[in-house]
BALOBA-1460 file (C-alpha; in Angstrom, 3 decimals):
// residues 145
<rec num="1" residu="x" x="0.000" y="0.000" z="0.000"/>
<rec num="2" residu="x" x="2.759" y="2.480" z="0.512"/>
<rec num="3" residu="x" x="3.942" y="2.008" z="-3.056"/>
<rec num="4" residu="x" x="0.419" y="2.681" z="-4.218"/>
<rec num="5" residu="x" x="0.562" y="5.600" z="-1.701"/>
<rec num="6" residu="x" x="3.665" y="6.484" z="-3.158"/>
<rec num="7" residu="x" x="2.643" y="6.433" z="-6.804"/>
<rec num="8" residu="x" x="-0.493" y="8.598" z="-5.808"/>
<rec num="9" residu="x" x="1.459" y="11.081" z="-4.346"/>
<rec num="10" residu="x" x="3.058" y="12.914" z="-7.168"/>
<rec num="11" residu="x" x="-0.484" y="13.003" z="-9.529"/>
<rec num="12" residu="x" x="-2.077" y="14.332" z="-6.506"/>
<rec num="13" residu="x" x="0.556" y="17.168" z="-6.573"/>
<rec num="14" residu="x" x="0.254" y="17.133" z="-10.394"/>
<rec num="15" residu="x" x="-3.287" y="17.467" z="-9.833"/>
<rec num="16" residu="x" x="-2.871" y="20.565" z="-7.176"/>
<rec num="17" residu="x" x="-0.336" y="22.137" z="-9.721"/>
<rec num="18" residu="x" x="-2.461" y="21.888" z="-12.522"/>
<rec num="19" residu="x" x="-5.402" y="23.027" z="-10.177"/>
<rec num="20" residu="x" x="-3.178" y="26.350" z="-9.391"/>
<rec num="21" residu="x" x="-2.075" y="26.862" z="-12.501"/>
<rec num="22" residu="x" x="-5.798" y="26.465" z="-13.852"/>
<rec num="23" residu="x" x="-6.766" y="29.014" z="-11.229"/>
<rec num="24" residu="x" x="-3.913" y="31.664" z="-12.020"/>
<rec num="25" residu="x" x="-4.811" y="31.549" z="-15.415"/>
<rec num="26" residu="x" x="-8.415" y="32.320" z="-14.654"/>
<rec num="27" residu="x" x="-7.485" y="35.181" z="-12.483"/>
<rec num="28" residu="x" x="-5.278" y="36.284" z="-15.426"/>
<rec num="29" residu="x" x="-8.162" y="36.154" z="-17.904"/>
<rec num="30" residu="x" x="-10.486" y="37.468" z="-15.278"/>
<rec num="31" residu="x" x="-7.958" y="40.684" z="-15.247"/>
<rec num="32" residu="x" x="-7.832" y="40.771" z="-18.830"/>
<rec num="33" residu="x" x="-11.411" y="40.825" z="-18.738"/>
<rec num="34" residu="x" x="-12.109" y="43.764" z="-15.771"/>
<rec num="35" residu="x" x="-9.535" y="45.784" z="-17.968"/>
<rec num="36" residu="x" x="-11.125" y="45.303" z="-21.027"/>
<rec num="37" residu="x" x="-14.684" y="46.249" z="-19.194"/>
<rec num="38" residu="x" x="-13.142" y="49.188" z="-17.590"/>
<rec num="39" residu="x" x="-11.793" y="50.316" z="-21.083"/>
<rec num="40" residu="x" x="-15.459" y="50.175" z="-22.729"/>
<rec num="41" residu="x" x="-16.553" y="51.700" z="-19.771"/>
<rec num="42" residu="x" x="-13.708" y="54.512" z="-20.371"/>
<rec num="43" residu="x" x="-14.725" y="54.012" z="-24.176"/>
<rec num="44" residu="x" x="-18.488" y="54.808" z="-23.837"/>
<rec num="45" residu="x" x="-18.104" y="57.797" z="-21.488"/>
<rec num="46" residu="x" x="-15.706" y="59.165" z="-24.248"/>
<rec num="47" residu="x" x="-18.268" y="59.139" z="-26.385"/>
<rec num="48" residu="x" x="-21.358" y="60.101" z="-24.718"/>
<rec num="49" residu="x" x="-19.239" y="63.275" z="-23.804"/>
<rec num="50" residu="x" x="-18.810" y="63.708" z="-27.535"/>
<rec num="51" residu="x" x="-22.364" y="63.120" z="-27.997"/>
<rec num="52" residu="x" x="-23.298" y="65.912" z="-26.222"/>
<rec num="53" residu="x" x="-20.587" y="68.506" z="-27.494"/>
<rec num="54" residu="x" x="-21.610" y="66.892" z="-30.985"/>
<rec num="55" residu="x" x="-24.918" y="68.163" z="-29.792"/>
<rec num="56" residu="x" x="-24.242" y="71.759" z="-28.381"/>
<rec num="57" residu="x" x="-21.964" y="72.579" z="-31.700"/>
<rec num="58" residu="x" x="-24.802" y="71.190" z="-33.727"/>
<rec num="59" residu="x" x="-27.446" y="74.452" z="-31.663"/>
<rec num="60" residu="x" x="-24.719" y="76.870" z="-31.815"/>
<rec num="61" residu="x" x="-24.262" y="76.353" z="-35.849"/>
<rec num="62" residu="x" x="-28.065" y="76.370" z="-36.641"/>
<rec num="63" residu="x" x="-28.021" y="79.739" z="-34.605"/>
<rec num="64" residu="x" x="-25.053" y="81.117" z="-36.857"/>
<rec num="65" residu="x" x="-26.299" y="79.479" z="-39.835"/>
<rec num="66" residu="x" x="-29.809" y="81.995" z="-38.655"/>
<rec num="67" residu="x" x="-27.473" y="84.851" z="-38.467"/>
<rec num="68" residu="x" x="-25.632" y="84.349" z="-41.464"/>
<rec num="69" residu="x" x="-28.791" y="84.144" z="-43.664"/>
<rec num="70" residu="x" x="-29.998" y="87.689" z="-41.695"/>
<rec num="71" residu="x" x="-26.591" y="88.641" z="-42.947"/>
<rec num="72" residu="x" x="-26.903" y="88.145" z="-46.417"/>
<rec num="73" residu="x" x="-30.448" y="89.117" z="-46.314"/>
<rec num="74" residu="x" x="-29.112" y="92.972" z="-44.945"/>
<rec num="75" residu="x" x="-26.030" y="92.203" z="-47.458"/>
<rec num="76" residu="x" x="-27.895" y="92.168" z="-50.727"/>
<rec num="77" residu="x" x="-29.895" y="94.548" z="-49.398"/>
<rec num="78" residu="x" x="-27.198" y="97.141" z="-49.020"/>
<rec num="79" residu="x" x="-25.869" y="95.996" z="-52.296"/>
<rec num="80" residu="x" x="-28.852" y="96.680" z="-53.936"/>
<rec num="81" residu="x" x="-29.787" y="99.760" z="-52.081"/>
<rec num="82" residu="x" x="-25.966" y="101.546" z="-53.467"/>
<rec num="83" residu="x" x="-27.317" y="100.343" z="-56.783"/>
<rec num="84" residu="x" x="-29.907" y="102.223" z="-56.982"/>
<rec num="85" residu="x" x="-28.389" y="105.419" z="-55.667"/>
<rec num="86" residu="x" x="-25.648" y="105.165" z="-58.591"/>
<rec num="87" residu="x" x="-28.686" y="104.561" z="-61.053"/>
<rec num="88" residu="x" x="-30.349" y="107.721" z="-59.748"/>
<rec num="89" residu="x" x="-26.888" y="109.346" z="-59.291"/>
<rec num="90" residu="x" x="-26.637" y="108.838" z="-63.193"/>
<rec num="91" residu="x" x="-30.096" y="109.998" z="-64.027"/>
<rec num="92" residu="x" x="-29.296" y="113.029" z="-62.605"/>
<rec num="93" residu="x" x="-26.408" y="113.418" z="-63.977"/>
<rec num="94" residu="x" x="-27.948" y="112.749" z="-67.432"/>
<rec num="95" residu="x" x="-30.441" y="115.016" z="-67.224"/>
<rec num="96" residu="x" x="-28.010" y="117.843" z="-66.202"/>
<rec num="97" residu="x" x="-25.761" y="116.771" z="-69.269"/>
<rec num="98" residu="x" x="-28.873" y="117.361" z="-71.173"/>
<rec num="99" residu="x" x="-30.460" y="120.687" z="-70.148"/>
<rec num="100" residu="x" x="-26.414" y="122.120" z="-70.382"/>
<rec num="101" residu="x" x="-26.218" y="120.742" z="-74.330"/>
<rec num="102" residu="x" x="-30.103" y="122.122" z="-74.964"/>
<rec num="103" residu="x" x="-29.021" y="125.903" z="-74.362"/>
<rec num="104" residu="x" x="-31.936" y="125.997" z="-71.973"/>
<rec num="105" residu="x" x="-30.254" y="127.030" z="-69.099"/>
<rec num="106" residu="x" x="-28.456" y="130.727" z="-68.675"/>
<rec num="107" residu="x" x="-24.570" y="131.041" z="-68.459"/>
<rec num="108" residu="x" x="-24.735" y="131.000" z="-64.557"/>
<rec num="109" residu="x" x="-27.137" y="128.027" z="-64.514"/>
<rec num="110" residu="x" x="-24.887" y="126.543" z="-67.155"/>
<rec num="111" residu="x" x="-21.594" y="126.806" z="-64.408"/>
<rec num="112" residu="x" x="-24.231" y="125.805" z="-61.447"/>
<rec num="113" residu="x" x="-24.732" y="122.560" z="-63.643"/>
<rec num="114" residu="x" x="-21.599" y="121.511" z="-64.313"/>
<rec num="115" residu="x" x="-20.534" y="122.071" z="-60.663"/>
<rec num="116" residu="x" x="-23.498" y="119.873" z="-59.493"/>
<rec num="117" residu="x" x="-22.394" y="117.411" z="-62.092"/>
<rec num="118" residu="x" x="-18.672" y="117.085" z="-61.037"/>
<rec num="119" residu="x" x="-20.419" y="116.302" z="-57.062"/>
<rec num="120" residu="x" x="-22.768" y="113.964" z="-58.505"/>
<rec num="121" residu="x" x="-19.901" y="112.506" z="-60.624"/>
<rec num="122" residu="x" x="-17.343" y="112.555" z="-57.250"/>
<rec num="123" residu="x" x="-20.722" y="111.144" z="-55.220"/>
<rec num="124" residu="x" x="-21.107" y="107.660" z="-58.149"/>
<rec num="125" residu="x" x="-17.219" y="107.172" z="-57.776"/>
<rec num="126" residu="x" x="-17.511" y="106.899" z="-53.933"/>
<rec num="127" residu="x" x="-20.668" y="104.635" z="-53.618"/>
<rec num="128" residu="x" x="-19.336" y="102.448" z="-56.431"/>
<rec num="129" residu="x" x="-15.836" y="102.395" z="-54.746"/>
<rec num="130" residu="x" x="-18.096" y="101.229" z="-51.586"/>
<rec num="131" residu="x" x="-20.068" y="99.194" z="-53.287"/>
<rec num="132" residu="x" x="-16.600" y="97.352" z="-54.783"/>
<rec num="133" residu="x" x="-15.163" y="97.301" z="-50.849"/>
<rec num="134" residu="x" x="-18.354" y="95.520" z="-49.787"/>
<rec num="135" residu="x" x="-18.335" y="92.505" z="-52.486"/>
<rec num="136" residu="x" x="-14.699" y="92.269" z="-51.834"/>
<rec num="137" residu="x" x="-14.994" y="91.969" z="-48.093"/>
<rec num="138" residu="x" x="-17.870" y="89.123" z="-48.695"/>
<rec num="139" residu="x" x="-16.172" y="86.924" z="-51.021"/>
<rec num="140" residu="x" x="-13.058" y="87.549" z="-48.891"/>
<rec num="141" residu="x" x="-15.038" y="86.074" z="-45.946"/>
<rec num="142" residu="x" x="-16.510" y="83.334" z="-48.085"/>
<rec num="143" residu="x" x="-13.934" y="82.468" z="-49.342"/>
<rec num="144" residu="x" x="-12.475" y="81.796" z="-46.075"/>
<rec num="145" residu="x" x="-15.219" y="79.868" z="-44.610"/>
């Protein structure tokens, strides 16, 4: 019986080795596993946080995108508005041309004409120049954005 005893021995420690190793190797895996849960833990915070600026940058570009069409809106208005001061700017300036060549106006009048036509003239120069600053400006900003 001792020989049998003897014989059982060393699978009994083979058996409490294995056993061991068995168990470290679970504990290993079950590490492997708490990091891995911890890092989609880490993983899904990330991203809910990005959710949420996702969502907050999302408001605050509708609300420019609102300001930018009131923008344009006033823009073209402007645009058009300088447009029509050079048109009637030129009318007038027209119609002076045209009374000075008709003789209908006296010598005096005649100088009085021309001087109001040289403001008028000075007056179309600066809102076009304005009007040339302003579409510059805008398609220097679009271009940027």
């Amino acid at each position: 019986m001792k020989i049998i005893h003897y014989y059982q021995e060393p699978y009994e420690k083979s058996n409490e080795n294995q056993e061991k190793i068995h168990t470290e190797k679970c504990r290993e895996k079950e590490k492997q596993f708490n990091m891995i849960q911890q890092l989609i833990e880490s993983k899904e915070k990330f991203l809910f946080e990005k959710q949420k600026q996702f969502k907050k940058i999302s408001k605050h570009n509708c609300f420019f995108e609102n300001i930018k069409d009131d923008y344009l809106i006033y823009h073209n208005y402007i645009i058009d508005q300088k447009k029509k001061q050079t048109q009637a700017l030129e009318l007038l300036n027209e119609y002076i041309r045209n009374l000075t060549i008709s003789g209908a106006l006296s010598k005096q009048n005649v100088e009085d004409a021309k001087e109001e036509q040289k403001k008028i003239l000075h007056e179309i120069k600066s809102i076009k120049e304005n009007l040339n600053s302003i579409i510059s400006n805008t398609n220097k900003i679009h271009s940027k954005l």
